[in-house]
FINU-485732 format. One record per residue: residue number from 1; residue in one letter; y, z, x of N, C-alpha, C in turn. Coordinates in steps of 0.02 Angstrom, whole numbers, plus 50000, padded with zeros to 5 digits. Example, Ala and Ser with C-alpha at 12.3 -4.5 7.8 and 13.67 -1.06 7.14 Angstrom:
2
(1,"A",(49716,50390,50660),(49775,50390,50615),(49835,50390,50660)) (2,"S",(49888,50354,50642),(49947,50357,50684),(50002,50394,50645)) 
END
This chain:
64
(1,"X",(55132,52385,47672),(55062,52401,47659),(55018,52355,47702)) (2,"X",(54987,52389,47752),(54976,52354,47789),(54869,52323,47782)) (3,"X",(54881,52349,47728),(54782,52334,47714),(54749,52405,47712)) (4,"X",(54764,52435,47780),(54705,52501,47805),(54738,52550,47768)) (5,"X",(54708,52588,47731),(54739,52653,47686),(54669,52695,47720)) (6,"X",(54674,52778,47736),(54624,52834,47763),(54609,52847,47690)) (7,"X",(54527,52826,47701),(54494,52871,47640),(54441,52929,47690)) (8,"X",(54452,52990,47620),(54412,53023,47627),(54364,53060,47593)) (9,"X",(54318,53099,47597),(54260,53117,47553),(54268,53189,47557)) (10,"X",(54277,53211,47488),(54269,53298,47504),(54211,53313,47485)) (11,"X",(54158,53347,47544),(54092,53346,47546),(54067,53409,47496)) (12,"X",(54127,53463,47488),(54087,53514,47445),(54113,53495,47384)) (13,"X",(54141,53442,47347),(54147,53420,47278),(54095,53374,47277)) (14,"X",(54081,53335,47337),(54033,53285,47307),(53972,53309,47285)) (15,"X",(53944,53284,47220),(53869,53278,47198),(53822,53236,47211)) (16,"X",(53855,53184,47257),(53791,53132,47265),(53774,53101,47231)) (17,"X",(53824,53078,47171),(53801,53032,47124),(53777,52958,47153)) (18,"X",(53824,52939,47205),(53803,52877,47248),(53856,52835,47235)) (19,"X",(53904,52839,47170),(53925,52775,47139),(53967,52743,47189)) (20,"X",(54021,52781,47236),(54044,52753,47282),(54005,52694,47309)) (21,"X",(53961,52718,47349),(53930,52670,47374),(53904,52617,47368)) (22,"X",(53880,52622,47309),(53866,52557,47263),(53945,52521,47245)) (23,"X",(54005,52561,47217),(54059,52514,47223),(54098,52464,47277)) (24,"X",(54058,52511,47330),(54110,52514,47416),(54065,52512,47448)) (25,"X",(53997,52484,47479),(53965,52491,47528),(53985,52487,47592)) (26,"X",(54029,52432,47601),(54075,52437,47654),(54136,52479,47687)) (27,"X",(54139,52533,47641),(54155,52583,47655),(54128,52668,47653)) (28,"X",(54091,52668,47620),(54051,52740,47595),(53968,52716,47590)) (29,"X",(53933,52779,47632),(53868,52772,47623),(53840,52837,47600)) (30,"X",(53784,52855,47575),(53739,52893,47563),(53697,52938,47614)) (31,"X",(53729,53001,47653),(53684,53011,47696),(53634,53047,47712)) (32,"X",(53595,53083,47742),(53565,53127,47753),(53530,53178,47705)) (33,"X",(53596,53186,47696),(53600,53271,47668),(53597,53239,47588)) (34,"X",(53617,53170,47558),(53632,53149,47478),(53694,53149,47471)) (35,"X",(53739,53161,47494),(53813,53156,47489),(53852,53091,47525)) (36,"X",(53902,53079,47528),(53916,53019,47524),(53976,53041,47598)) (37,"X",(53981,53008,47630),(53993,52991,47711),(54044,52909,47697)) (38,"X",(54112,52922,47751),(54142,52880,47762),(54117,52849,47815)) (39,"X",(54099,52759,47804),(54097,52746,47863),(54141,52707,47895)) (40,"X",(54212,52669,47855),(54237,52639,47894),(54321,52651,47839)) (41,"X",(54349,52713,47881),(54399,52756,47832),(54472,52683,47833)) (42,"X",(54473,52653,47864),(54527,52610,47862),(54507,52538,47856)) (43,"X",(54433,52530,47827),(54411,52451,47821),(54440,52443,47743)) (44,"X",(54459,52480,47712),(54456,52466,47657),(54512,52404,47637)) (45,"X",(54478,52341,47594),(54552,52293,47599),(54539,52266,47530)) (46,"X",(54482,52242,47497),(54479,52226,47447),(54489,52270,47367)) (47,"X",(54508,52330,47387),(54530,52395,47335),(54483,52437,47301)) (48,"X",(54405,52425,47342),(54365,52432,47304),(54349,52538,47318)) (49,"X",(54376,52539,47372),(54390,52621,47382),(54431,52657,47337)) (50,"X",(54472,52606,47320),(54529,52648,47267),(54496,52653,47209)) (51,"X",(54430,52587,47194),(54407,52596,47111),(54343,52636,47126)) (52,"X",(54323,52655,47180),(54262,52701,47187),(54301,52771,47193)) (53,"X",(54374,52786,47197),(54398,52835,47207),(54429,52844,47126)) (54,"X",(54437,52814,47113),(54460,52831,47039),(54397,52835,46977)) (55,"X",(54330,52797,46989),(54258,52820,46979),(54228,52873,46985)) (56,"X",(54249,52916,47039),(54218,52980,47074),(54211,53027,47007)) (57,"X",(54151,53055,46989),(54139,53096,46908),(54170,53148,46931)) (58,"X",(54193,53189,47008),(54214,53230,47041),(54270,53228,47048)) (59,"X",(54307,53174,47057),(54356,53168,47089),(54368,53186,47189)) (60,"X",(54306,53191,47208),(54280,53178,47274),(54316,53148,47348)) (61,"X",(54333,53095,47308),(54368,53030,47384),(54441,53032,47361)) (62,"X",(54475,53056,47413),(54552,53053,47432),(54579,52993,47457)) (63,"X",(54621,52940,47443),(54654,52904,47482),(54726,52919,47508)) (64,"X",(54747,52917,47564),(54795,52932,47572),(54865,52888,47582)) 
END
């Protein structure tokens, strides 16, 4: 396990709640459109993608 795990965002489940981002800023932002955008799919190291992915009210963000 080398740290970098691919996250991803499935844009037509997301609602835009935001919470990712607020869990993970360093990984997921808020964009444009209100939906939530990967910005750095393999920064993730402190696990906080996995607890914004297991947060998702959608079930939204995939890690792979």
């Amino acid at each position: 396990m080398g740290g970098n795990i691919p996250v991803k965002v499935d844009r037509d489940a997301c609602i835009g709640c935001g919470l990712c981002a607020s869990l993970c800023p360093q990984v997921f932002e808020m964009d444009g459109e209100g939906k939530a955008s990967v910005i750095n799919p393999k920064g993730e190291k402190e696990g906080c993608a996995k607890e914004a992915a297991e947060s998702c009210p959608v079930g939204a963000i995939k890690i792979d």
